[in-house]
PyMOL Python script that loads the backbone (N, CA, C, O; Angstrom):
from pymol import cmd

cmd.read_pdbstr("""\
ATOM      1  N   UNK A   1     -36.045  89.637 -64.780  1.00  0.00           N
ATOM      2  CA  UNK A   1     -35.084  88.955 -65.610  1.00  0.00           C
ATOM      3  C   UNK A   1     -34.135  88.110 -64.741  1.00  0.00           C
ATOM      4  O   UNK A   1     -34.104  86.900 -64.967  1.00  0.00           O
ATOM      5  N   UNK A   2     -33.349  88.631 -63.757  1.00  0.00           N
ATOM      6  CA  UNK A   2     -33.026  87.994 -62.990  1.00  0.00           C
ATOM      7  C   UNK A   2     -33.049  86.525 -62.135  1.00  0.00           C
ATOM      8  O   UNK A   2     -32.119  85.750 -61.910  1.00  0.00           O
ATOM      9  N   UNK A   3     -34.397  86.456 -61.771  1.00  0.00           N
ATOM     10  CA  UNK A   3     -35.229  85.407 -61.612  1.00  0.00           C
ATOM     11  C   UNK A   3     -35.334  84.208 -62.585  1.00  0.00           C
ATOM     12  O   UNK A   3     -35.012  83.021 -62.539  1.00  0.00           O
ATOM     13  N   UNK A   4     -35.947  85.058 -63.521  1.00  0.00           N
ATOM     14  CA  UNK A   4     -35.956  84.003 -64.862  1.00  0.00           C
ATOM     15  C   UNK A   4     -34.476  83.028 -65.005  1.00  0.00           C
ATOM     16  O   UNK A   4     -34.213  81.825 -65.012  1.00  0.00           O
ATOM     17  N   UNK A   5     -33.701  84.345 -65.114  1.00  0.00           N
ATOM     18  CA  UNK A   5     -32.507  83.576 -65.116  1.00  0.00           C
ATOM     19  C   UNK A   5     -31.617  82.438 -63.611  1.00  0.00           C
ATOM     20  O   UNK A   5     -30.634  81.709 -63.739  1.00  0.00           O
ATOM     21  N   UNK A   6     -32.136  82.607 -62.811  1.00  0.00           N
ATOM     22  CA  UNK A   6     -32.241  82.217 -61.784  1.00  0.00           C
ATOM     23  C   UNK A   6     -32.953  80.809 -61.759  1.00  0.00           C
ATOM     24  O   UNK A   6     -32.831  79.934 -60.903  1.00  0.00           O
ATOM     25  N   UNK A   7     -33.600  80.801 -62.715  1.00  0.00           N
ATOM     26  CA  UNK A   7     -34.538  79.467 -62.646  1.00  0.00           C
ATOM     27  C   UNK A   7     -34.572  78.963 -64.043  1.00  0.00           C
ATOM     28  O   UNK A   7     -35.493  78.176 -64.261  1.00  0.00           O
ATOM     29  N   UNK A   8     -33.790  79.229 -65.032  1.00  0.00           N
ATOM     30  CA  UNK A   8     -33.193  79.124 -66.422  1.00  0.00           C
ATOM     31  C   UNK A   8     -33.053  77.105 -65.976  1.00  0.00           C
ATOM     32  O   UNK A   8     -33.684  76.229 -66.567  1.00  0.00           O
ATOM     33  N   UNK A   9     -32.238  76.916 -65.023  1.00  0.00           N
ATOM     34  CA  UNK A   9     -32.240  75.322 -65.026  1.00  0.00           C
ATOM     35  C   UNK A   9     -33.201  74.533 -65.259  1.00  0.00           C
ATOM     36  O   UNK A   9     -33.130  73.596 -66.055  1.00  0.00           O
ATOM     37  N   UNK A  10     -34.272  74.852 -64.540  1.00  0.00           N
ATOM     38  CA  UNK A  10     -35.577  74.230 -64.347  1.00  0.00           C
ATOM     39  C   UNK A  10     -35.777  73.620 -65.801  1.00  0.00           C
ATOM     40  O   UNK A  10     -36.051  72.451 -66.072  1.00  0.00           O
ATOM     41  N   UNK A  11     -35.579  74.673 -66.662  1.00  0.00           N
ATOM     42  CA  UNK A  11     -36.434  74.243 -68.230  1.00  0.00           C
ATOM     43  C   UNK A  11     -34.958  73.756 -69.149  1.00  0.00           C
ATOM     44  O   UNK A  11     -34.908  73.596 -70.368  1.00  0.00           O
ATOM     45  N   UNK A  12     -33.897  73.597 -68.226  1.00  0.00           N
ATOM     46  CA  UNK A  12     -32.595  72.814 -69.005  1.00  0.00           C
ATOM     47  C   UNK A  12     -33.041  71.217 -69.537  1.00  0.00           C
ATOM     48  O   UNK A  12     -33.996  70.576 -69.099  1.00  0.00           O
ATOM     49  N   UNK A  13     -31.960  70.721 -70.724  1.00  0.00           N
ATOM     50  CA  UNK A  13     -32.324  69.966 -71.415  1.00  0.00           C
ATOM     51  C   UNK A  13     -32.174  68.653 -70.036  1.00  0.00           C
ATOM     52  O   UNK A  13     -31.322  68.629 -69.148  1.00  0.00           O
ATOM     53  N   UNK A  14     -33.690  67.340 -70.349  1.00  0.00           N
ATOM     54  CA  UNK A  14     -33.712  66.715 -69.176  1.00  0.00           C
ATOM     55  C   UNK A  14     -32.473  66.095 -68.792  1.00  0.00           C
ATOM     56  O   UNK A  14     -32.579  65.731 -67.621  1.00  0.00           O
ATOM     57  N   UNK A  15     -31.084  65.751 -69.379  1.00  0.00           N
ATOM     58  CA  UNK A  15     -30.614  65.349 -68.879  1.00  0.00           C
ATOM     59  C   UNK A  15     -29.167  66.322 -67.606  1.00  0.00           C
ATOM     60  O   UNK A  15     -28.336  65.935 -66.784  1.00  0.00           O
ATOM     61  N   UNK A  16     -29.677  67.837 -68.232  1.00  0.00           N
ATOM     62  CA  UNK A  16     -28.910  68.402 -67.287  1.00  0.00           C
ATOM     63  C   UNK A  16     -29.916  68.673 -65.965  1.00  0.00           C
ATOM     64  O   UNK A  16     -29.419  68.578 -64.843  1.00  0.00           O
ATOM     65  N   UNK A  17     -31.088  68.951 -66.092  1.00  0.00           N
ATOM     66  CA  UNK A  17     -32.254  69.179 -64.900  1.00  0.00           C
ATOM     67  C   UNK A  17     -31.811  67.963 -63.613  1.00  0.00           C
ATOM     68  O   UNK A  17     -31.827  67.991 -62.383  1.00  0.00           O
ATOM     69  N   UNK A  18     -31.467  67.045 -64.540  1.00  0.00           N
ATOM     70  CA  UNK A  18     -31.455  65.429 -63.549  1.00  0.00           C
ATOM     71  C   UNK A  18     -29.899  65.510 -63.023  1.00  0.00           C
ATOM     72  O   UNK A  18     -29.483  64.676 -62.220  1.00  0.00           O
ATOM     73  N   UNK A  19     -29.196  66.404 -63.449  1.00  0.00           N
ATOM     74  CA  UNK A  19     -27.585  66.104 -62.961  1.00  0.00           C
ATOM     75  C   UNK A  19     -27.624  67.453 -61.702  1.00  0.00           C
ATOM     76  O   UNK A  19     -26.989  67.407 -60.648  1.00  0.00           O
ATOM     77  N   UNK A  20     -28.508  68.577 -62.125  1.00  0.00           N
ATOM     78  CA  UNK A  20     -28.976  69.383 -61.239  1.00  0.00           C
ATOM     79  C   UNK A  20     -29.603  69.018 -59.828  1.00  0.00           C
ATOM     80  O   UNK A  20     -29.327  69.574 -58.765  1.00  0.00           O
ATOM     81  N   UNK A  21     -30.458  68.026 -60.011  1.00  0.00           N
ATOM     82  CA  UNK A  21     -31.550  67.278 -58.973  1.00  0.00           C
ATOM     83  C   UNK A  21     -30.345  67.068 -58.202  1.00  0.00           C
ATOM     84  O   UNK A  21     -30.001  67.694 -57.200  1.00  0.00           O
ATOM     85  N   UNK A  22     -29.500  65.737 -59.009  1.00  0.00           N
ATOM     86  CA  UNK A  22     -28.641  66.053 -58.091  1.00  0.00           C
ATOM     87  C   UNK A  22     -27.880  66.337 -57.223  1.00  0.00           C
ATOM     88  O   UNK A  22     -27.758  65.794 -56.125  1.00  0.00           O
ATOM     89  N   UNK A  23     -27.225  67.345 -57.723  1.00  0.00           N
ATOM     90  CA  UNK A  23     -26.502  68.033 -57.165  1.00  0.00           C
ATOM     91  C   UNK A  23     -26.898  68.980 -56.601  1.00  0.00           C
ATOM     92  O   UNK A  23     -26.132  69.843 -56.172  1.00  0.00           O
ATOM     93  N   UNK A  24     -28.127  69.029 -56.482  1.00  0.00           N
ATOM     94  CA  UNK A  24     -28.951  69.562 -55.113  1.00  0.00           C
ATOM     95  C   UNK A  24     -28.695  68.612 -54.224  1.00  0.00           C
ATOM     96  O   UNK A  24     -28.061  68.915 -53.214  1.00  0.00           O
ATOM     97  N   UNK A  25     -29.009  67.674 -54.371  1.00  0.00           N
ATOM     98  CA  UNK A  25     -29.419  66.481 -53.187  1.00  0.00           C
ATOM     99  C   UNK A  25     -27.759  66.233 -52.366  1.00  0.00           C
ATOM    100  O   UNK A  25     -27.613  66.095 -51.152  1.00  0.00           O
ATOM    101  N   UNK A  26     -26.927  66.230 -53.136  1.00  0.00           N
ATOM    102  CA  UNK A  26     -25.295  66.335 -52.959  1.00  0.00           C
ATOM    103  C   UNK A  26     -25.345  67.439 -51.767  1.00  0.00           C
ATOM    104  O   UNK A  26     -24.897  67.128 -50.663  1.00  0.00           O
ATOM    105  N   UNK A  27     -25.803  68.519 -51.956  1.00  0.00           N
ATOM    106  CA  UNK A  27     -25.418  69.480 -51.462  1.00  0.00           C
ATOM    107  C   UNK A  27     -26.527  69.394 -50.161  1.00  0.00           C
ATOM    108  O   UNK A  27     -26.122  70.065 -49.211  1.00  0.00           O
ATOM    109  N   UNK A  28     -27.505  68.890 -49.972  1.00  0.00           N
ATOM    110  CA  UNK A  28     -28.335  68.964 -48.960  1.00  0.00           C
ATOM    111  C   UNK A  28     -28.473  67.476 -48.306  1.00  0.00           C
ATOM    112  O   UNK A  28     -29.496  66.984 -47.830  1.00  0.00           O
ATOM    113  N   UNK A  29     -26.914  66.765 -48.427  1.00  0.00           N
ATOM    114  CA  UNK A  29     -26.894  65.899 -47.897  1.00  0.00           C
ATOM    115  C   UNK A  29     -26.680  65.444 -46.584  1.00  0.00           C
ATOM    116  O   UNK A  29     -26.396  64.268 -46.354  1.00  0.00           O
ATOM    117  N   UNK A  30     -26.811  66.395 -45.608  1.00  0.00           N
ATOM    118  CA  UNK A  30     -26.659  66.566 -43.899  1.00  0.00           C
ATOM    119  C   UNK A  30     -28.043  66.604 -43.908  1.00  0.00           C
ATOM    120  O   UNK A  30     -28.377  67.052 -42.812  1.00  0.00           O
ATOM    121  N   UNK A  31     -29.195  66.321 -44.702  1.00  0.00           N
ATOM    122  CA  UNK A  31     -30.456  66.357 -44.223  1.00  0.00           C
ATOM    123  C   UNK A  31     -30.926  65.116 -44.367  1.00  0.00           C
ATOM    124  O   UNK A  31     -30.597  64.600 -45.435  1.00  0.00           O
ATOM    125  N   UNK A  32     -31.894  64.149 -43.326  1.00  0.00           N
ATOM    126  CA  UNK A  32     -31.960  63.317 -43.533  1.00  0.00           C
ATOM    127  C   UNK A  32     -33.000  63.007 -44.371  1.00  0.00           C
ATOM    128  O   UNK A  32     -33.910  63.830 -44.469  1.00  0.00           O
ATOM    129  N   UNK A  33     -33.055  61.859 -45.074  1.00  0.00           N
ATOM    130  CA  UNK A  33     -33.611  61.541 -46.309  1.00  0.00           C
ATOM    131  C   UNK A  33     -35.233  61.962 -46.544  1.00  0.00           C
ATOM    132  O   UNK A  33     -35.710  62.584 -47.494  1.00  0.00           O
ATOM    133  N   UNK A  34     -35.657  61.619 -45.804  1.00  0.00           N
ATOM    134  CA  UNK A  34     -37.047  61.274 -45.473  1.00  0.00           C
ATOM    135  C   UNK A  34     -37.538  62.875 -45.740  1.00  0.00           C
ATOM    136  O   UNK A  34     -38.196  63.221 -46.721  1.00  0.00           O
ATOM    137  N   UNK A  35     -37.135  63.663 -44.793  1.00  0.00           N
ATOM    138  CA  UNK A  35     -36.775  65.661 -44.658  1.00  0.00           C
ATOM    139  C   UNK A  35     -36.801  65.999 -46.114  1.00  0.00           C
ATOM    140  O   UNK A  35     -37.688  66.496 -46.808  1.00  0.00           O
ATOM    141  N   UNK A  36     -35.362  65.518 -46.439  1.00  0.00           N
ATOM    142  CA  UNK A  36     -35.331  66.407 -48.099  1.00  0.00           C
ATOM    143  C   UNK A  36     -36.255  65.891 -48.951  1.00  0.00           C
ATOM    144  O   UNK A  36     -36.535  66.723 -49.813  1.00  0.00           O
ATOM    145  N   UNK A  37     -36.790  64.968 -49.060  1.00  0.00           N
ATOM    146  CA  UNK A  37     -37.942  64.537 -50.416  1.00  0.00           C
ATOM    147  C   UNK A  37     -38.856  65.206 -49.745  1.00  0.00           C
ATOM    148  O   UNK A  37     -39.027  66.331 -50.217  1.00  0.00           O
ATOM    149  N   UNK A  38     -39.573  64.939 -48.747  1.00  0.00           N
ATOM    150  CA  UNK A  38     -41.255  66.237 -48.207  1.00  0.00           C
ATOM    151  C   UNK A  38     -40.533  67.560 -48.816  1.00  0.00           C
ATOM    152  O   UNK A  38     -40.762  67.963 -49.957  1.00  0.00           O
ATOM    153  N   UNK A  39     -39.906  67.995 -48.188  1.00  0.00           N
ATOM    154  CA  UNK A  39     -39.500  69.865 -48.944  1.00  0.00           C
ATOM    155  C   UNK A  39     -39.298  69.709 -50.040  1.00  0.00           C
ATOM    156  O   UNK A  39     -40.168  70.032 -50.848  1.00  0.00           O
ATOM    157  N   UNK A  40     -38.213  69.217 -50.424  1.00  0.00           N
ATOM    158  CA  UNK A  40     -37.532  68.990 -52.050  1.00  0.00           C
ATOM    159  C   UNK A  40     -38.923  69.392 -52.733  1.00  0.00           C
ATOM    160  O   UNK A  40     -39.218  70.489 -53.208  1.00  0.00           O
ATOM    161  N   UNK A  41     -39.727  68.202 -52.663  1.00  0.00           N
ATOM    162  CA  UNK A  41     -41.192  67.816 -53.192  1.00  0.00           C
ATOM    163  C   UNK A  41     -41.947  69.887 -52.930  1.00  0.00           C
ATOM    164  O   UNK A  41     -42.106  70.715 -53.827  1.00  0.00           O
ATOM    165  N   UNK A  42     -42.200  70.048 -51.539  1.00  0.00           N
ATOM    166  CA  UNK A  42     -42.231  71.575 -51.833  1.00  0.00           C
ATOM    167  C   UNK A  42     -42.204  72.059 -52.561  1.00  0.00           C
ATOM    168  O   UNK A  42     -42.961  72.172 -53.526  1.00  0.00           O
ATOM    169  N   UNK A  43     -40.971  72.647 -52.192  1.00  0.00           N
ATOM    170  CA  UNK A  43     -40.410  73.494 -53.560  1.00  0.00           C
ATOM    171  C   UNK A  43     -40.396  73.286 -55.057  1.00  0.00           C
ATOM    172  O   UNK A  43     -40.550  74.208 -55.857  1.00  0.00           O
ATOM    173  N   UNK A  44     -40.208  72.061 -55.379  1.00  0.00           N
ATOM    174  CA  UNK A  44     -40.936  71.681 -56.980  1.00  0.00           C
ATOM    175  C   UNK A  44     -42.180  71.892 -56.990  1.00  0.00           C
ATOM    176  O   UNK A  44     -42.694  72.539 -57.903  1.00  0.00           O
ATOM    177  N   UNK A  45     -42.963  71.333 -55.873  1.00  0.00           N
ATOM    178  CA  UNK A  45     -44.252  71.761 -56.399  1.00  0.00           C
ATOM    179  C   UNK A  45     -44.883  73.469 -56.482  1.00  0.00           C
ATOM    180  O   UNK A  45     -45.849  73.922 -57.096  1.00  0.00           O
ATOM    181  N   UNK A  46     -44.060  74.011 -55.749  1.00  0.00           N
ATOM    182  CA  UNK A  46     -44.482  75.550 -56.162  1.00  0.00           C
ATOM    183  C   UNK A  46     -44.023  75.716 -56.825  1.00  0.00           C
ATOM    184  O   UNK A  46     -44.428  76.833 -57.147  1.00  0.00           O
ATOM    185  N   UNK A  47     -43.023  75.343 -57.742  1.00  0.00           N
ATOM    186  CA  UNK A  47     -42.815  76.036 -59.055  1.00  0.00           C
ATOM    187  C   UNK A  47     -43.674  75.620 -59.933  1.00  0.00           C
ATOM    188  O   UNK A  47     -44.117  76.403 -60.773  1.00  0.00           O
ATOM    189  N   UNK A  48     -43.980  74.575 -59.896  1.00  0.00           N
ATOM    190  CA  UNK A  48     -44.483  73.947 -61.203  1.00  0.00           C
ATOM    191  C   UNK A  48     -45.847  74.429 -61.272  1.00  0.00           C
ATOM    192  O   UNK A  48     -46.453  74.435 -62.343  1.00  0.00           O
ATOM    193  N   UNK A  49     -46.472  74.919 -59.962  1.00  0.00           N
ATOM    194  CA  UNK A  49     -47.786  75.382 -60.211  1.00  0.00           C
ATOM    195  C   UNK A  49     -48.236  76.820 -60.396  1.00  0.00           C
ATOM    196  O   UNK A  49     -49.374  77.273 -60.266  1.00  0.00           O
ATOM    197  N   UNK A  50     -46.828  77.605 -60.811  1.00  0.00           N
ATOM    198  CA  UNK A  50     -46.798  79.196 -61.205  1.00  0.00           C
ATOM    199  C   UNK A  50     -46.782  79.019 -62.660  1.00  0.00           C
ATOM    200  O   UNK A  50     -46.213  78.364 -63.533  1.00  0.00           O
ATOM    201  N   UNK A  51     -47.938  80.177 -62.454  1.00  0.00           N
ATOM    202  CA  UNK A  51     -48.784  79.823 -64.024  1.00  0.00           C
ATOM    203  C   UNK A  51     -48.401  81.748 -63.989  1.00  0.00           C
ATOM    204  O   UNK A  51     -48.770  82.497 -63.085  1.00  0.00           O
ATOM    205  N   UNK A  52     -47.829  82.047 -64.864  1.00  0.00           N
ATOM    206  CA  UNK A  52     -46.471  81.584 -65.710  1.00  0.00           C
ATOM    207  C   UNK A  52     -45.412  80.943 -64.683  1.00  0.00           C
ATOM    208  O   UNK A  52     -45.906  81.157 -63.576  1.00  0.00           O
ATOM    209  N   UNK A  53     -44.110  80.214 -64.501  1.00  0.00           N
ATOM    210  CA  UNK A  53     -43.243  80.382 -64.338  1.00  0.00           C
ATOM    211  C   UNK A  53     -42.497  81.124 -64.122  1.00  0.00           C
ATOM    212  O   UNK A  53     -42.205  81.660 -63.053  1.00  0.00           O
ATOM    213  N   UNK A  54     -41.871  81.316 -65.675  1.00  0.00           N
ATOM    214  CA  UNK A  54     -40.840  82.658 -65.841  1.00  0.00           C
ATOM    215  C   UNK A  54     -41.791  83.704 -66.348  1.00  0.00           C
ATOM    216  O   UNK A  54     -42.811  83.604 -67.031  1.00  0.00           O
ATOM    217  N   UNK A  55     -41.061  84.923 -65.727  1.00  0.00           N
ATOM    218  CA  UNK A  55     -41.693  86.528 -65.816  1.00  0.00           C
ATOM    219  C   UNK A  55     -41.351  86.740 -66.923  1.00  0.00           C
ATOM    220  O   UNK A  55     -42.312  87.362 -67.377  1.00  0.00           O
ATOM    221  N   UNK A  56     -40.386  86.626 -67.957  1.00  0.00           N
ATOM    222  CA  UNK A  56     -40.348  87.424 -69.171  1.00  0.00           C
ATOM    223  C   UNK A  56     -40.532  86.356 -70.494  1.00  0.00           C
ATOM    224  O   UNK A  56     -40.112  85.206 -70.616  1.00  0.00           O
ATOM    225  N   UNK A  57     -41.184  87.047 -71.263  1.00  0.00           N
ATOM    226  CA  UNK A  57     -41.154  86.661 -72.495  1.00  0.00           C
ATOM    227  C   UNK A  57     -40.443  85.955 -73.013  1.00  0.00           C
ATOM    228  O   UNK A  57     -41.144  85.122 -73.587  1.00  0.00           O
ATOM    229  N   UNK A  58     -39.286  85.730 -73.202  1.00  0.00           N
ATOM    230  CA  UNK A  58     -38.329  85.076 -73.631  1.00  0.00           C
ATOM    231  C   UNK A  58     -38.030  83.751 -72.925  1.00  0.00           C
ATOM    232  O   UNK A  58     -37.751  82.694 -73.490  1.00  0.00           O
ATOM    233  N   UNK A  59     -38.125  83.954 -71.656  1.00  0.00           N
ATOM    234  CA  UNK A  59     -38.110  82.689 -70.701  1.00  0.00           C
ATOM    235  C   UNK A  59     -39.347  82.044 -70.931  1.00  0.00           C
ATOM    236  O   UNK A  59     -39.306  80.815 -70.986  1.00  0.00           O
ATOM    237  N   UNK A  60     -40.373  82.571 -71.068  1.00  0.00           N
ATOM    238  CA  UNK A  60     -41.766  81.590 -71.924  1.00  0.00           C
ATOM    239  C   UNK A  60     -41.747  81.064 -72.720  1.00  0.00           C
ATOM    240  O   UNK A  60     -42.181  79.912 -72.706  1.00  0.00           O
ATOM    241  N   UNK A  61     -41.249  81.615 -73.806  1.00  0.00           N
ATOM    242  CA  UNK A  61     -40.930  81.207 -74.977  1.00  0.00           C
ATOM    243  C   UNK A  61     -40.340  79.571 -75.425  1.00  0.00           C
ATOM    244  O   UNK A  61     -40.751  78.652 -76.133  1.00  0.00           O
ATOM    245  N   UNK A  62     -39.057  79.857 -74.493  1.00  0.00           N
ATOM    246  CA  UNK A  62     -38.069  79.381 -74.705  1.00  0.00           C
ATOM    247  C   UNK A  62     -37.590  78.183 -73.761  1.00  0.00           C
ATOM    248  O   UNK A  62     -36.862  77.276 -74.164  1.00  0.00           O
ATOM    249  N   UNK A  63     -38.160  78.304 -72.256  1.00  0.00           N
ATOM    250  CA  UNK A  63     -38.248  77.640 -71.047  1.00  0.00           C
ATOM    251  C   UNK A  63     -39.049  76.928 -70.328  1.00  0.00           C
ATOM    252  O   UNK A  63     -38.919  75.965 -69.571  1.00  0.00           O
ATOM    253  N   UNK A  64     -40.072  77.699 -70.771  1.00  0.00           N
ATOM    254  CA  UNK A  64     -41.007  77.209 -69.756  1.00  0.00           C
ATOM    255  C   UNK A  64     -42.004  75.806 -70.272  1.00  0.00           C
ATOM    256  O   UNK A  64     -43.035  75.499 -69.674  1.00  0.00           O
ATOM    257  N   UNK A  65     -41.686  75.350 -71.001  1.00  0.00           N
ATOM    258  CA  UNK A  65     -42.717  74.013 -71.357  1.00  0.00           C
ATOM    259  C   UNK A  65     -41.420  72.764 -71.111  1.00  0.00           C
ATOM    260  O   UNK A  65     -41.856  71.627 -70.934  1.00  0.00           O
ATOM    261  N   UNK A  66     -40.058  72.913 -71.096  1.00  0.00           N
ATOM    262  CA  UNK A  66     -39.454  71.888 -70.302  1.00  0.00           C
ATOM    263  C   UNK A  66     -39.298  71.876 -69.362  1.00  0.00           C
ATOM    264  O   UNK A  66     -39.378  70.826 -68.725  1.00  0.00           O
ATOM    265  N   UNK A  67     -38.935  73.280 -68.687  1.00  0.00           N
ATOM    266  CA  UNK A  67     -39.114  73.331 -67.434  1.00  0.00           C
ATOM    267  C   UNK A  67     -40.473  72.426 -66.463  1.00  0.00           C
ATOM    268  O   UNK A  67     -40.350  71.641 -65.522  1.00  0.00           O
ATOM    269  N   UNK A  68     -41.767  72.952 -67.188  1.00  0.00           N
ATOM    270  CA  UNK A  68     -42.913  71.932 -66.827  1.00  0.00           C
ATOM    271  C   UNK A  68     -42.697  70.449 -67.157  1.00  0.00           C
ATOM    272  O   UNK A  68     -43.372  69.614 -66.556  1.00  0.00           O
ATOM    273  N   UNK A  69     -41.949  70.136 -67.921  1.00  0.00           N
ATOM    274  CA  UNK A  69     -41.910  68.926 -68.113  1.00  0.00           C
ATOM    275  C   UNK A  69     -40.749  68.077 -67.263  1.00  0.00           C
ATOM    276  O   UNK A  69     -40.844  66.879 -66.999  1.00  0.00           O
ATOM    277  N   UNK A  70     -39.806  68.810 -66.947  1.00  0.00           N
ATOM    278  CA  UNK A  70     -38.839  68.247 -66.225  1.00  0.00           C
ATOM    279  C   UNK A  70     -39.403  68.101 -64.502  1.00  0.00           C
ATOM    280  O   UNK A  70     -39.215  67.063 -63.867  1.00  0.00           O
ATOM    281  N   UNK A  71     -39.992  69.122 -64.009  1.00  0.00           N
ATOM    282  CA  UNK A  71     -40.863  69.695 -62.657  1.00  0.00           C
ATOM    283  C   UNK A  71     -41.611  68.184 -62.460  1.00  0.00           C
ATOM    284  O   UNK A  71     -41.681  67.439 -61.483  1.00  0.00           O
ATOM    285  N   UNK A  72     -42.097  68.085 -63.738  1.00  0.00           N
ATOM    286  CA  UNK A  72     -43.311  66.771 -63.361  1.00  0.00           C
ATOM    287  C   UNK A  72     -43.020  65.588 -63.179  1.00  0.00           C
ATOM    288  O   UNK A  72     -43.652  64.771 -62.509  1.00  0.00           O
ATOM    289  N   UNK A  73     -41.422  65.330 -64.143  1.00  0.00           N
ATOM    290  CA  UNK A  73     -40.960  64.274 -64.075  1.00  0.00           C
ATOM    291  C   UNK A  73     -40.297  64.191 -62.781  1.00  0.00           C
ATOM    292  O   UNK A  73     -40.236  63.054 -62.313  1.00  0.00           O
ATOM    293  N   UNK A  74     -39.853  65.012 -62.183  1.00  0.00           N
ATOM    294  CA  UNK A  74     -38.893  64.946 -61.002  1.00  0.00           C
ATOM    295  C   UNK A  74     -40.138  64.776 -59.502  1.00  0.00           C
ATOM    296  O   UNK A  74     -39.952  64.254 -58.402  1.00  0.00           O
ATOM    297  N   UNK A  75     -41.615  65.593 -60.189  1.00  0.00           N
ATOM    298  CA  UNK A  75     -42.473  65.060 -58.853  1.00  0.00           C
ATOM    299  C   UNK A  75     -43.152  63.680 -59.037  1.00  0.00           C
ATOM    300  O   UNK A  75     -44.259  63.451 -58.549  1.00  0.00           O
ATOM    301  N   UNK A  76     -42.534  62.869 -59.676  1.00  0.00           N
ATOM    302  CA  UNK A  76     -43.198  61.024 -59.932  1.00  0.00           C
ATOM    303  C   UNK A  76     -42.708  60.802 -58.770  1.00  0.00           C
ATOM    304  O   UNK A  76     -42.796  59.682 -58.266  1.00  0.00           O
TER     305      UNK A  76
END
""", "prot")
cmd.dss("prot")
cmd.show_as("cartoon", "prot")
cmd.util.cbc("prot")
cmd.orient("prot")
């Protein structure tokens, strides 16, 4: 549950996912550019390719098909 909730953003409505992106990028801005998109890119892409996502029911339900949809839009 934890987790799920932990990753509850991912499947936020697209225009908070994109204020998230963000403010990731804000925050990992001592890295140089080139660096954070290869990882960035990473780490989206392992999420997006956990089949499920979220561990509980409710986070399936409820999360996980924007979450995929936001994941994909953010790896264009």
């Amino acid at each position: 549950m934890l987790l799920d909730i932990d990753l509850a953003i991912l499947g936020a409505k697209p225009e908070r996912f994109i204020e998230y992106e963000q403010q990731v990028q804000d925050e990992y801005r001592w890295v140089k550019p080139e660096i954070y998109r290869v990882k960035r890119k990473q780490v989206l892409d392992y999420f997006y390719d956990q089949q499920p996502l979220y561990q509980t029911h409710f986070f399936q339900q409820n999360f996980e098909k924007q979450a995929k949809e936001n994941l994909k839009f953010a790896l264009k």
